[in-house]
C-alpha positions in Angstrom: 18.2 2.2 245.9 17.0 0.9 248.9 15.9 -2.8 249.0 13.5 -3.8 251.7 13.4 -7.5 253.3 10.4 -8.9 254.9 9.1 -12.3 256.8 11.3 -14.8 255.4 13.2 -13.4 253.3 14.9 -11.1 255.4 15.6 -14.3 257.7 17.6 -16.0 254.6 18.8 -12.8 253.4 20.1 -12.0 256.9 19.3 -8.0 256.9 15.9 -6.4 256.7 17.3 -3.4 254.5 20.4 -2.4 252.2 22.0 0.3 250.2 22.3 -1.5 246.8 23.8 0.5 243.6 22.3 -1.7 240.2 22.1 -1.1 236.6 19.0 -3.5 236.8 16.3 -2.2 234.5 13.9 -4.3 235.9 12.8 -5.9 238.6 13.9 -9.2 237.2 17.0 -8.4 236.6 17.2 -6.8 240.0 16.9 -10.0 241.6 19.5 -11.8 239.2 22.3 -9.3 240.0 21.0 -10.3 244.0 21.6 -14.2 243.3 24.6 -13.8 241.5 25.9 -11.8 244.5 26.0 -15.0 247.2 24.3 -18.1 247.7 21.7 -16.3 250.7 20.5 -14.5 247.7 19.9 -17.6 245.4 18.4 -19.4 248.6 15.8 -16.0 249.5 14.8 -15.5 245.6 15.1 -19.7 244.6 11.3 -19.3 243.6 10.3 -16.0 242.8 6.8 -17.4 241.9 5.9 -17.2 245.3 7.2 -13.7 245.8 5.5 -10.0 245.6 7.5 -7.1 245.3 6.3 -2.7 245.3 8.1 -0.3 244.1 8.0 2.8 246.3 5.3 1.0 247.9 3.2 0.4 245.4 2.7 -3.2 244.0 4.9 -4.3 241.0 5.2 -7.5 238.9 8.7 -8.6 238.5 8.7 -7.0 234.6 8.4 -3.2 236.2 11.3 -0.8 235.4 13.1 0.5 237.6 13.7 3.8 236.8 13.3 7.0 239.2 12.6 4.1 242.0 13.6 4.8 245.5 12.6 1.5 247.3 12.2 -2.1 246.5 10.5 -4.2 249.2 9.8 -8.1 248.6 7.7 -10.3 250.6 5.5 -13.1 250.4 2.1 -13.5 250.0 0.1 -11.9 252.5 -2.8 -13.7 253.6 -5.1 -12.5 256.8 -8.8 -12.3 258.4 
């Protein structure tokens, strides 16, 4: 599956895409397999509170499955005018 960096994130992950294989069911556990990868991960995902993510673009809570997914993008909060 694809996972998708944006705004800050992709500045602590360091990349603004990757190829990732997972077992993951959710989204949740998604992001612990990510943390338990390297600390970049921990320091990107240290508060996911304050964190959105879609699923082939569509927005997800972190307790969505995963299954027949394509694309996981996280991102902050978007806030505008």
């Amino acid at each position: 599956m694809e996972i998708l960096y944006f705004a800050w994130l992709r500045e602590r992950v360091g990349v603004p895409r990757e190829h990732v294989d997972t077992q993951a069911a959710t989204v949740a556990e998604l992001v612990a397999e990510l943390v338990a990868r390297e600390p970049r991960y921990a320091t990107a995902f240290s508060d996911p509170s304050v964190l959105r993510v879609a699923l082939d673009q569509e927005l997800a809570g972190f307790d969505a499955p995963l299954a027949g997914v394509r694309e996981v993008a996280f991102f902050p909060p978007m806030t505008g005018g």
